[in-house]
DOTIVEX-430458 format. One record per atom (N, C-alpha, C, CB): x, y, z; residue in one letter. Coordinates in Angstrom, 3 decimals, padded with zeros to 6 digits. Glycine has a CB too. Layout:
BEGIN
X,Y,Z,res
X,Y,Z,a
...
end
This chain:
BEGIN
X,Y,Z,res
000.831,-001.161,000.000,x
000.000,000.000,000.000,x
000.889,001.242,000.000,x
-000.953,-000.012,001.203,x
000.674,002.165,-000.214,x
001.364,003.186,-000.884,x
001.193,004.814,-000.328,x
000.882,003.042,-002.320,x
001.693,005.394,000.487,x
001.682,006.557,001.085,x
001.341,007.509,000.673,x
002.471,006.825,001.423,x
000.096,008.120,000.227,x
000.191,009.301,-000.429,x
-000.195,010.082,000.354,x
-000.383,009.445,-001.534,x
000.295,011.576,-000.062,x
000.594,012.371,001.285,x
-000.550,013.644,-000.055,x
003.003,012.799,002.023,x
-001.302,014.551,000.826,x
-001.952,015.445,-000.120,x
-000.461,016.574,000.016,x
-003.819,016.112,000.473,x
-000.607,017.440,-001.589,x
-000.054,018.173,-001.834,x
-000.804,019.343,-001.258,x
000.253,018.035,-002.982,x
000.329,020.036,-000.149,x
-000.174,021.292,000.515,x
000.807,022.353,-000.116,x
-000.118,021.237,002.262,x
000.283,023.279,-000.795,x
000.914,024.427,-001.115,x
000.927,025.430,000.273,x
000.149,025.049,-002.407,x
002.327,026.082,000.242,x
001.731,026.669,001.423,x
002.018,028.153,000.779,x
002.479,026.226,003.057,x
001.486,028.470,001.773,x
001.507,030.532,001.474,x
001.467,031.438,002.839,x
-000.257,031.224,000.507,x
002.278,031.922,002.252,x
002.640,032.889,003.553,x
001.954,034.473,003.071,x
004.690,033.001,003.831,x
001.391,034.757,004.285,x
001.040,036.333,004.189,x
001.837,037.363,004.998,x
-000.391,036.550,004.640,x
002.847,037.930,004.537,x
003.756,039.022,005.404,x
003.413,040.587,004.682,x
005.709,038.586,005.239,x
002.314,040.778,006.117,x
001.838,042.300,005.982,x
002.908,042.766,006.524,x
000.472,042.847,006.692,x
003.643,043.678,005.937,x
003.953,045.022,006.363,x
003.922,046.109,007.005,x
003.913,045.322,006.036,x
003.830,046.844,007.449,x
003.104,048.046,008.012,x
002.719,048.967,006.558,x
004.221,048.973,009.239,x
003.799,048.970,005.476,x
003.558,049.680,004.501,x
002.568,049.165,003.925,x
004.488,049.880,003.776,x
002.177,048.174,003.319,x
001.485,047.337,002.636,x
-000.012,047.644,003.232,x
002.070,045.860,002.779,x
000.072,047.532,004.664,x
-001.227,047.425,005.667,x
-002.179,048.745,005.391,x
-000.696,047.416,007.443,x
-001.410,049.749,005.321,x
-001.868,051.175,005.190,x
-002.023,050.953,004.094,x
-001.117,052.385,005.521,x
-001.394,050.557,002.947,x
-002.391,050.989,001.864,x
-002.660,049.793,000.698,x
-001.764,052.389,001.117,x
-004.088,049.561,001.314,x
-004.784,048.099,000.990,x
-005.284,048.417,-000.641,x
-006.359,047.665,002.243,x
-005.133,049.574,-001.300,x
-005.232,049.187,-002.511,x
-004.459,048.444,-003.020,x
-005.296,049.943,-003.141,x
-003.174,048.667,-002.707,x
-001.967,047.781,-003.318,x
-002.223,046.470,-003.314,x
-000.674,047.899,-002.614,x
-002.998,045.374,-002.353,x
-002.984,044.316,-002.239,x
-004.316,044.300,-003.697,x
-003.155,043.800,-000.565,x
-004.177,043.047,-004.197,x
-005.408,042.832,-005.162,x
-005.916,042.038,-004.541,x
-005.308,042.407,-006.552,x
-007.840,042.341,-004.617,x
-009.115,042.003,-003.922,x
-009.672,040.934,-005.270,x
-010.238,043.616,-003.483,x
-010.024,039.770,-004.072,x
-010.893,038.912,-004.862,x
-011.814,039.005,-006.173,x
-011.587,038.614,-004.093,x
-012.058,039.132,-007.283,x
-013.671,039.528,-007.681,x
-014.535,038.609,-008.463,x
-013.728,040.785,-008.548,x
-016.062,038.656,-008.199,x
-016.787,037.921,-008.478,x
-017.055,038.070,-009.986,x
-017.725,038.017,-007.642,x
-017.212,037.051,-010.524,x
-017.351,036.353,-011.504,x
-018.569,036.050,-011.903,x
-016.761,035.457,-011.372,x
-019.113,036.148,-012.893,x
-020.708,035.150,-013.354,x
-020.796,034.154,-012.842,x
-021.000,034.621,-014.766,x
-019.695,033.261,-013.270,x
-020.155,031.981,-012.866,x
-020.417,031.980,-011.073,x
-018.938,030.836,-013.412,x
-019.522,032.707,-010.684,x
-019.846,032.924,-008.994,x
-020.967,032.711,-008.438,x
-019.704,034.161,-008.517,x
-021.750,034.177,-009.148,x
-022.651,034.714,-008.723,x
-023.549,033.509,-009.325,x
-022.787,036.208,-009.071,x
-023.616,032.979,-010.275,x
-024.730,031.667,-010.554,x
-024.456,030.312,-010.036,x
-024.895,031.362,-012.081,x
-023.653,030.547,-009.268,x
-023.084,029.140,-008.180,x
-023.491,030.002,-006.769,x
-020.838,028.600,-008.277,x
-023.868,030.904,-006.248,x
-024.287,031.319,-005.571,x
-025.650,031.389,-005.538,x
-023.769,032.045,-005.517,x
-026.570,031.294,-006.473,x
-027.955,032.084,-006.437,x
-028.417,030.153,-006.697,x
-028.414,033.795,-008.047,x
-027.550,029.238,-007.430,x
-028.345,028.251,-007.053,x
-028.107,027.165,-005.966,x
-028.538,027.721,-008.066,x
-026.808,027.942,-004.844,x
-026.880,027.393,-004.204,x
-028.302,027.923,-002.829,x
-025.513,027.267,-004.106,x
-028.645,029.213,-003.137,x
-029.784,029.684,-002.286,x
-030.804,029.527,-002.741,x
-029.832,030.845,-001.940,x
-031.786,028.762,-003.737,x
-032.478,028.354,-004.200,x
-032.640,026.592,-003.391,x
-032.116,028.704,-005.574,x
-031.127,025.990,-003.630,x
-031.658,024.585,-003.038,x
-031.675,024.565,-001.880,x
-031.009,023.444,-003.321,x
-031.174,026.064,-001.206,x
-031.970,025.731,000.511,x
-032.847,026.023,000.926,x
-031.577,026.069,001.566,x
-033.701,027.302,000.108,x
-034.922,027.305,000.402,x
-035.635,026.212,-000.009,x
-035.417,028.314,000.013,x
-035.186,025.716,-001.240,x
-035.999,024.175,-001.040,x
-035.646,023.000,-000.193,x
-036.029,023.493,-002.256,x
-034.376,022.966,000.222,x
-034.725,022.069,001.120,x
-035.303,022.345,002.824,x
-033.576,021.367,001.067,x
-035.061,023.859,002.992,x
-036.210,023.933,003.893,x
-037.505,023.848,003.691,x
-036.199,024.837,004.402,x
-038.157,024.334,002.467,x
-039.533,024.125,002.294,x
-040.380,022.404,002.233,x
-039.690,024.901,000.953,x
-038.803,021.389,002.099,x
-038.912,020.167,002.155,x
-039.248,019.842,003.450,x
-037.880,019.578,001.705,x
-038.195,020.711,004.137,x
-038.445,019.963,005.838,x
-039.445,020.562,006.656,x
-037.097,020.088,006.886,x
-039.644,021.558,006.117,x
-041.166,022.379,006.679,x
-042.356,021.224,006.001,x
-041.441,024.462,005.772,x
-042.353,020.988,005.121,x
-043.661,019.999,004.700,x
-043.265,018.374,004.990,x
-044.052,020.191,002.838,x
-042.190,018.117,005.119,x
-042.093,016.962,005.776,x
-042.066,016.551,007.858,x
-040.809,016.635,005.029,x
-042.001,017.725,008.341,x
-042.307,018.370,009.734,x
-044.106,018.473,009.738,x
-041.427,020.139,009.864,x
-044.275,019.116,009.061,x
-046.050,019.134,009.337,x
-046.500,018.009,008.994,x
-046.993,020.179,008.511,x
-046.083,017.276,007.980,x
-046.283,015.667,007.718,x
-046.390,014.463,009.444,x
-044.537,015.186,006.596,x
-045.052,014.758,009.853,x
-045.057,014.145,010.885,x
-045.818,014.810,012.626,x
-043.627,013.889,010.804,x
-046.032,015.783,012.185,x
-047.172,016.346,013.471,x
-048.708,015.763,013.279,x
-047.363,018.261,013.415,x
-048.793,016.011,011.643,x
-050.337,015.479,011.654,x
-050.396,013.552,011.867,x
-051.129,016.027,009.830,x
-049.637,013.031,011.186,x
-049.275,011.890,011.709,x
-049.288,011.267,013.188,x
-048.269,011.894,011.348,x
-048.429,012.039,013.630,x
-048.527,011.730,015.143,x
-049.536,012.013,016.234,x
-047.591,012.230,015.611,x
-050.375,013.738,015.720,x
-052.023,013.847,016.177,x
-052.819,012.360,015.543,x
-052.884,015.534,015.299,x
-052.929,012.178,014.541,x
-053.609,010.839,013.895,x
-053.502,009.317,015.061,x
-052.569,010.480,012.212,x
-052.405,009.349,015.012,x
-051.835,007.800,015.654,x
-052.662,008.243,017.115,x
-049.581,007.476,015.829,x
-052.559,009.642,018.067,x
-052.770,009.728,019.250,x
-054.131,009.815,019.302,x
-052.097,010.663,019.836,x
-055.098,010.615,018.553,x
-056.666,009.775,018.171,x
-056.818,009.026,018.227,x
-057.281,009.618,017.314,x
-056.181,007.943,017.169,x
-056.509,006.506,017.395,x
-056.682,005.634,018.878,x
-055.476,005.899,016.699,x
-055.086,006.052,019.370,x
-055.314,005.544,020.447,x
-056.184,005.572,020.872,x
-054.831,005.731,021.090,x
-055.962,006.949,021.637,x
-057.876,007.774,022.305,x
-058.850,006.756,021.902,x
-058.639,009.621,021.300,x
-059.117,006.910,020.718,x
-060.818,006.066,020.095,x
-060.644,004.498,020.136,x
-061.288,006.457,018.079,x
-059.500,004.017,020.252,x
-059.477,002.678,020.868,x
-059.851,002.412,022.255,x
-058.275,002.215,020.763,x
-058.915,002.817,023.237,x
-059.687,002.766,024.273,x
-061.186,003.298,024.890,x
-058.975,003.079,024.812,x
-061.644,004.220,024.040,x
-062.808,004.501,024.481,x
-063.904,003.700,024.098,x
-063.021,005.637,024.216,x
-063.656,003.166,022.552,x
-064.059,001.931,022.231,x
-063.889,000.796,022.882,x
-063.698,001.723,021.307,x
-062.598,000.295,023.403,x
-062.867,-000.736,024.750,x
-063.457,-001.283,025.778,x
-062.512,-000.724,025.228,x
-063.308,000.615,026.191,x
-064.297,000.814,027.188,x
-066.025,000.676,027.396,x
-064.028,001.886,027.362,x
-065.997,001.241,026.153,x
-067.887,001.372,025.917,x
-068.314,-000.146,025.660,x
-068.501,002.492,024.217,x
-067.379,-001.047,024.313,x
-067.705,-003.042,024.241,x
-067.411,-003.294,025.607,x
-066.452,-004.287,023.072,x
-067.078,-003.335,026.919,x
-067.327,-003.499,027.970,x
-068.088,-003.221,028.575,x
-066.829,-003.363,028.353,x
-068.380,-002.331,028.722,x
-069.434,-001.342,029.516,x
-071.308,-002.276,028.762,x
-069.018,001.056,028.721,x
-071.215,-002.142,027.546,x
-072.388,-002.943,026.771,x
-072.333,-004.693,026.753,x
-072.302,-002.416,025.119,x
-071.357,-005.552,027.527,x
-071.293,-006.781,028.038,x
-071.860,-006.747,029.636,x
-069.795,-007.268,027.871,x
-071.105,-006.181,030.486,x
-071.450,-005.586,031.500,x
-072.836,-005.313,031.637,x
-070.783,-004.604,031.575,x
-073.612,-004.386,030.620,x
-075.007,-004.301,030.932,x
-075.806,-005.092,030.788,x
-075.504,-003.562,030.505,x
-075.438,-005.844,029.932,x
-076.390,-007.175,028.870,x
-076.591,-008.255,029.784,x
-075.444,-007.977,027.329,x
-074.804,-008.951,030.835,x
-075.118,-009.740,031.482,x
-075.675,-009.126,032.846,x
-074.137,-010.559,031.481,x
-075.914,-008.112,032.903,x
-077.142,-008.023,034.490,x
-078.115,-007.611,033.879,x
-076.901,-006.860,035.966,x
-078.551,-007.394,032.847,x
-079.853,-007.545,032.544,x
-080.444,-009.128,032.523,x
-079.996,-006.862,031.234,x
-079.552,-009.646,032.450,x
-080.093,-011.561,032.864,x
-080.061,-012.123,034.026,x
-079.255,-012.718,032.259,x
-079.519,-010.909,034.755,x
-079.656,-011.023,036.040,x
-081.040,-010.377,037.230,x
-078.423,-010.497,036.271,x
-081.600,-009.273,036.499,x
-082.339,-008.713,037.356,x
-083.891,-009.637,037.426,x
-082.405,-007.150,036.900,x
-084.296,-010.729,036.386,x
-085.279,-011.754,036.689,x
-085.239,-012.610,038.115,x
-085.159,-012.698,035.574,x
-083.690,-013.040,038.755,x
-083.482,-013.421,039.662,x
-083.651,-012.668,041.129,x
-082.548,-013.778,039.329,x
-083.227,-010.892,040.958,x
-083.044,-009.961,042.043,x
-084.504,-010.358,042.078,x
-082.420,-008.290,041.891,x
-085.492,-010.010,040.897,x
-086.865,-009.944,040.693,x
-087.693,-010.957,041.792,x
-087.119,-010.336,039.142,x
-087.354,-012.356,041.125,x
-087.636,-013.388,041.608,x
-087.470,-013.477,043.540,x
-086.748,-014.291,040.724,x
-086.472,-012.941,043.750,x
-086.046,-012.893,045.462,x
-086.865,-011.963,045.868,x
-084.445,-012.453,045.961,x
-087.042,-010.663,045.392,x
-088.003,-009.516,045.970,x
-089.653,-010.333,045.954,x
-087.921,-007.858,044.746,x
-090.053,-010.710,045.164,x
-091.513,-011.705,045.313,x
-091.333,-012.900,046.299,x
-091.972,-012.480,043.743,x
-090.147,-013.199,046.512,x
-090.064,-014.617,047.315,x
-090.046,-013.903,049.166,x
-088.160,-015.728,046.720,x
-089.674,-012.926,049.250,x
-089.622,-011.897,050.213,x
-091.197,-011.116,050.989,x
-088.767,-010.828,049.373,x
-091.453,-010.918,049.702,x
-092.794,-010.369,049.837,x
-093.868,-011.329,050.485,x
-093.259,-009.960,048.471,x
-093.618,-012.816,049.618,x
-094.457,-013.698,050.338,x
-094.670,-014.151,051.871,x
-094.220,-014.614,049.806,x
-092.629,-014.334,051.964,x
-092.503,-014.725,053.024,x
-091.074,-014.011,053.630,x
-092.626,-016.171,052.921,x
-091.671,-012.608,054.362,x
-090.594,-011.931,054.643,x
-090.024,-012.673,055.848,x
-090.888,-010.484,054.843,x
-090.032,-013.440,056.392,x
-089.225,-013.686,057.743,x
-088.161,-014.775,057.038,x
-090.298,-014.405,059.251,x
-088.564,-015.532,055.982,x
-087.234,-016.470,055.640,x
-085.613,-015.925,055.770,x
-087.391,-016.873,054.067,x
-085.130,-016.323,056.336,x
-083.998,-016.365,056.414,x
-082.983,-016.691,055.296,x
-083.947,-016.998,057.253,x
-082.624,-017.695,054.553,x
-082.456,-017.623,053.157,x
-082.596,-016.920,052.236,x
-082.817,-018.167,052.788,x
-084.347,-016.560,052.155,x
-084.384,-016.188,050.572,x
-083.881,-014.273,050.990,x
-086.535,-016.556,049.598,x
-083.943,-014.296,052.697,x
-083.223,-012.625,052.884,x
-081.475,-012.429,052.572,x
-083.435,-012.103,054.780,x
-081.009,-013.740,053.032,x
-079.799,-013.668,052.826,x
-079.203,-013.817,051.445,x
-079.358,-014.448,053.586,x
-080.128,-014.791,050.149,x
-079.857,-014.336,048.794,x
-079.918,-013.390,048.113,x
-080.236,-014.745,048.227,x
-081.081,-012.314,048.761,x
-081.356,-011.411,048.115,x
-080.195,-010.021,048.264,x
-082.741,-011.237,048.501,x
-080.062,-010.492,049.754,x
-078.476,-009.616,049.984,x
-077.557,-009.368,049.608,x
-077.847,-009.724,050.557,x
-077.310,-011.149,048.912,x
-076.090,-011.408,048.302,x
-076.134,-010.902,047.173,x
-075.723,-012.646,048.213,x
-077.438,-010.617,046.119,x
-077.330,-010.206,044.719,x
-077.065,-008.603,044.845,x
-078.751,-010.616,043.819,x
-077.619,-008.310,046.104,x
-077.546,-006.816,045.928,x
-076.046,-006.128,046.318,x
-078.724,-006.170,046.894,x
-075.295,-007.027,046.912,x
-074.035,-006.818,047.359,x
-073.444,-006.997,046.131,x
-073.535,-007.658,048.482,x
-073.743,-008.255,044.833,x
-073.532,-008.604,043.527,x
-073.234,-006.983,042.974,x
-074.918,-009.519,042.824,x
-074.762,-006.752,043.067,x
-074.850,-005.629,041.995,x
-074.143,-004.649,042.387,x
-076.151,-005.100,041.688,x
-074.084,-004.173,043.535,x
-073.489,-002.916,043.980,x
-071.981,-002.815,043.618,x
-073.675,-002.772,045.497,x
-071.167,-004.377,043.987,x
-069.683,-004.349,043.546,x
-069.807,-004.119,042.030,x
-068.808,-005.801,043.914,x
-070.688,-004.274,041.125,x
-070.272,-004.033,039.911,x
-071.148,-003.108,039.600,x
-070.172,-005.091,039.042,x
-071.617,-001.541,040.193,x
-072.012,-000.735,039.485,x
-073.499,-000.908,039.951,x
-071.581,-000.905,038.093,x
-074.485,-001.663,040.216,x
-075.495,-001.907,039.350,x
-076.756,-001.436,040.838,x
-075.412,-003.813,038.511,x
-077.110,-000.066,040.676,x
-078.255,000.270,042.022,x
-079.607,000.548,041.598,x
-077.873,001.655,042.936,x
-080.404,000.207,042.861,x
-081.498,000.125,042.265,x
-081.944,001.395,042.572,x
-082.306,-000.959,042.591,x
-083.257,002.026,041.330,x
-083.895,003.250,041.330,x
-084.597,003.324,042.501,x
-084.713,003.470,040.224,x
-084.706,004.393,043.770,x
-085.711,004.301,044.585,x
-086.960,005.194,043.807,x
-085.225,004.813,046.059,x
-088.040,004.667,044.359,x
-089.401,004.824,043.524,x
-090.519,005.515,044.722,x
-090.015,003.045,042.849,x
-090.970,004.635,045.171,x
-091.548,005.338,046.610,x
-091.197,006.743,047.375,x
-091.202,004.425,047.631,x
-092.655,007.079,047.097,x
-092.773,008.479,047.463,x
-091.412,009.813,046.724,x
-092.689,008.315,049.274,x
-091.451,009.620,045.666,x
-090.670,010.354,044.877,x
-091.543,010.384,043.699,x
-089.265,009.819,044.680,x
-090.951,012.061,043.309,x
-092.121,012.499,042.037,x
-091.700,011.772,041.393,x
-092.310,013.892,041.275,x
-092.914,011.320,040.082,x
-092.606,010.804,038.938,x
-091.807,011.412,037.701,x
-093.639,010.492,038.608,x
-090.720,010.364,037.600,x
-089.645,011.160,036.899,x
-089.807,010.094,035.325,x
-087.781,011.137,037.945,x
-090.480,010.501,034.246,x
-090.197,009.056,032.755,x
-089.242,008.676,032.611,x
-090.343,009.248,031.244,x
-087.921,009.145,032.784,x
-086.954,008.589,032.818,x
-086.249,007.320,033.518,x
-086.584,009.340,032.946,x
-086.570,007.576,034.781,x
-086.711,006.575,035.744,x
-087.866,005.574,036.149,x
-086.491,007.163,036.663,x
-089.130,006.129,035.507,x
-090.511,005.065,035.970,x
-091.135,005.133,034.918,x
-091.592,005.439,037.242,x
-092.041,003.750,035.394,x
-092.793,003.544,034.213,x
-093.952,003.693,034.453,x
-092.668,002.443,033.616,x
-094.759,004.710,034.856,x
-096.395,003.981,035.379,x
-097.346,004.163,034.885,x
-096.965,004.231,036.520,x
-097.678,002.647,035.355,x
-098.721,001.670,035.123,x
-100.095,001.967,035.297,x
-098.511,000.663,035.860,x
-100.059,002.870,036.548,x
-101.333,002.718,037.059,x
-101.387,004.208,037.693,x
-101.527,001.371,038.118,x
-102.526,004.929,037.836,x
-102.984,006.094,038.215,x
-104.179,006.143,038.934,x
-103.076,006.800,037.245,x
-104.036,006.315,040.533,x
-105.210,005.882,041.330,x
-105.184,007.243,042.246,x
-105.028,004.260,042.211,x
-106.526,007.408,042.420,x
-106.789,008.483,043.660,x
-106.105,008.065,044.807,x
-108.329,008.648,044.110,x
-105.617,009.158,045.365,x
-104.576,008.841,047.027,x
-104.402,010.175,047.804,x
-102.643,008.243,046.710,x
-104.054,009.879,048.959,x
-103.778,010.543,049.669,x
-102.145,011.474,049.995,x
-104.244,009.794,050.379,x
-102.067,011.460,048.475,x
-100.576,011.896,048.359,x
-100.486,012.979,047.220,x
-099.563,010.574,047.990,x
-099.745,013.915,047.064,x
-099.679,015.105,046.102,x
-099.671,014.263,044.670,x
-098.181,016.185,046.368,x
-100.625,014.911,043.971,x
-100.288,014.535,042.512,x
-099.071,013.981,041.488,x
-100.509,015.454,042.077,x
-098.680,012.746,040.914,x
-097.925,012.888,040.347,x
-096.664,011.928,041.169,x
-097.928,014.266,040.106,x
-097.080,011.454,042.499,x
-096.124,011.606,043.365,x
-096.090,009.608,043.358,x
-096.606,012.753,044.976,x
-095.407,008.348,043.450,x
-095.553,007.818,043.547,x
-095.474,007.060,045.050,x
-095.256,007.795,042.700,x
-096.893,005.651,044.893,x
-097.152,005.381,045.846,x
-097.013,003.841,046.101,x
-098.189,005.944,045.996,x
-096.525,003.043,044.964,x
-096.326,001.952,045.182,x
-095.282,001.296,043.880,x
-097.689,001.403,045.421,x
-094.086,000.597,043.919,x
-093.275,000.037,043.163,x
-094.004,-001.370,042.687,x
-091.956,-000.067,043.895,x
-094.505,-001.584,041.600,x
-094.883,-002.999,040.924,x
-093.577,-003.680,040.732,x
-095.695,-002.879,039.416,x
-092.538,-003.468,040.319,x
-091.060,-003.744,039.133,x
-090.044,-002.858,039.950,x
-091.251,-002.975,037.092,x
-089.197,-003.097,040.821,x
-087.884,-002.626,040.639,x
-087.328,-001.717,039.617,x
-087.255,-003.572,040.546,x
-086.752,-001.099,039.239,x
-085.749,000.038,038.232,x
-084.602,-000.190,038.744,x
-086.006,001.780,038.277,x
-083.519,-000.193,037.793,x
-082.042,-000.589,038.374,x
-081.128,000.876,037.002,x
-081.517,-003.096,037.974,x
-080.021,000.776,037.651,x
-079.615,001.879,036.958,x
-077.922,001.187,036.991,x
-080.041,003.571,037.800,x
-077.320,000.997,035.815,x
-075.548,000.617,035.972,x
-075.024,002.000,035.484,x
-074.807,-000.898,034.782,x
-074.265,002.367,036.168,x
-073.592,003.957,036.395,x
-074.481,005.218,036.496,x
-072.656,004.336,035.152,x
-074.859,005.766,035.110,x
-075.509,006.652,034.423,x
-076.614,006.172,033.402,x
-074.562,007.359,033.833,x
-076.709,005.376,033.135,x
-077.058,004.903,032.485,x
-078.537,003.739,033.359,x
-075.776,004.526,031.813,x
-079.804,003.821,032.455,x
-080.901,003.087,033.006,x
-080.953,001.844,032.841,x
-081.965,003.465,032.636,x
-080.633,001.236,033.396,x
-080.746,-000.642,032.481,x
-082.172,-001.264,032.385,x
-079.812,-002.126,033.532,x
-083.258,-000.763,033.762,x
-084.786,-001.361,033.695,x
-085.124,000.215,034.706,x
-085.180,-003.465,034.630,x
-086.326,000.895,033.855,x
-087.699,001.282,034.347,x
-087.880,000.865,035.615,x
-088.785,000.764,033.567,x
-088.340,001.479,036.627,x
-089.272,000.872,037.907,x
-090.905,000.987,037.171,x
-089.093,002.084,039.672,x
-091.637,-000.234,037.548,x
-092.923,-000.116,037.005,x
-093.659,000.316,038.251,x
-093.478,-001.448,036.296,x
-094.346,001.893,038.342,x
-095.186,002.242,039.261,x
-096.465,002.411,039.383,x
-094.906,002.973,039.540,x
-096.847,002.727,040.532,x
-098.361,003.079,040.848,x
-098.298,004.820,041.548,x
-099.078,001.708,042.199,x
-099.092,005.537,039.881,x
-098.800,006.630,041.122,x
-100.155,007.360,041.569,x
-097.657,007.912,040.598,x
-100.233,008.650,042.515,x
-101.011,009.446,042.789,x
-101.513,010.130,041.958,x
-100.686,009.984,043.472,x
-102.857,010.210,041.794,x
-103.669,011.187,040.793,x
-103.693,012.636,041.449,x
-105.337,010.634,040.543,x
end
């Protein structure tokens, strides 16, 4: 292999004091056409390549807003196909709460059917799921359904007896209470 060494010209600059004072004497660079058109297209390809990286920069902001939406609307989508499993299976559940509140009614002193009914409601409560109170509260459509409209001894409008339970998971209504209210 073979040593090659670059050829350095060297040059020496010995200002003077005479020389220094009078700088016409020295000869000044001067520009050339071709210069000046090796100049004007070298400032042409940087405004384009900034105008490259300016549109390839906003490229990657909107990109990266995009991807962080997504996310967002994935999990909120997660959330909500849960939230609509969640409701579906205690709606197959409230025939049973149902079933214990009539088994109660018949025979309130059982011991059992008080302690199942406890247990569903302890069920429901760990996962969200309370029931609408109905009794003696104005009638709200949102929350009741009623059935029935009888003369009473109570302000108009006002309900006086629960037929059906109403259950509510978060915000959201999962069953109507079916009532009886005051005319």
């Amino acid at each position: 292999m073979e040593n090659k060494e670059p050829n350095i010209e060297e040059v020496s600059v010995n200002m003077t004091a005479d020389a220094a004072a009078s700088n016409d004497a020295t000869p000044h660079p001067t520009v050339t056409g071709a210069d000046t058109a090796q100049t004007a297209d070298c400032g042409t390809q940087v405004d384009t390549l900034i105008a490259e990286i300016k549109e390839l920069n906003d490229k990657y902001l909107r990109i990266a807003a995009e991807l962080e939406n997504t996310r967002r609307r994935a999990a909120l989508d997660t959330e909500s196909a849960a939230r609509r499993r969640a409701m579906s299976i205690a709606s197959y559940f409230l025939p049973v709460m149902d079933a214990a509140d009539a088994a109660l009614s018949h025979t309130p002193d059982d011991e059992g059917i008080k302690s199942m009914a406890r247990a569903i409601e302890a069920a429901f409560a760990q996962i969200g799921i309370v029931k609408i109170e109905s009794v003696g509260q104005p009638l709200n459509p949102q929350f009741h359904n009623a059935i029935q409209v009888i003369q009473a001894d109570a302000p108009a409008n006002t309900i006086i007896e629960e037929m059906q339970a109403g259950y509510m998971f978060g915000d959201t209504v999962l069953r109507t209470a079916m009532v009886v209210v005051a005319k």
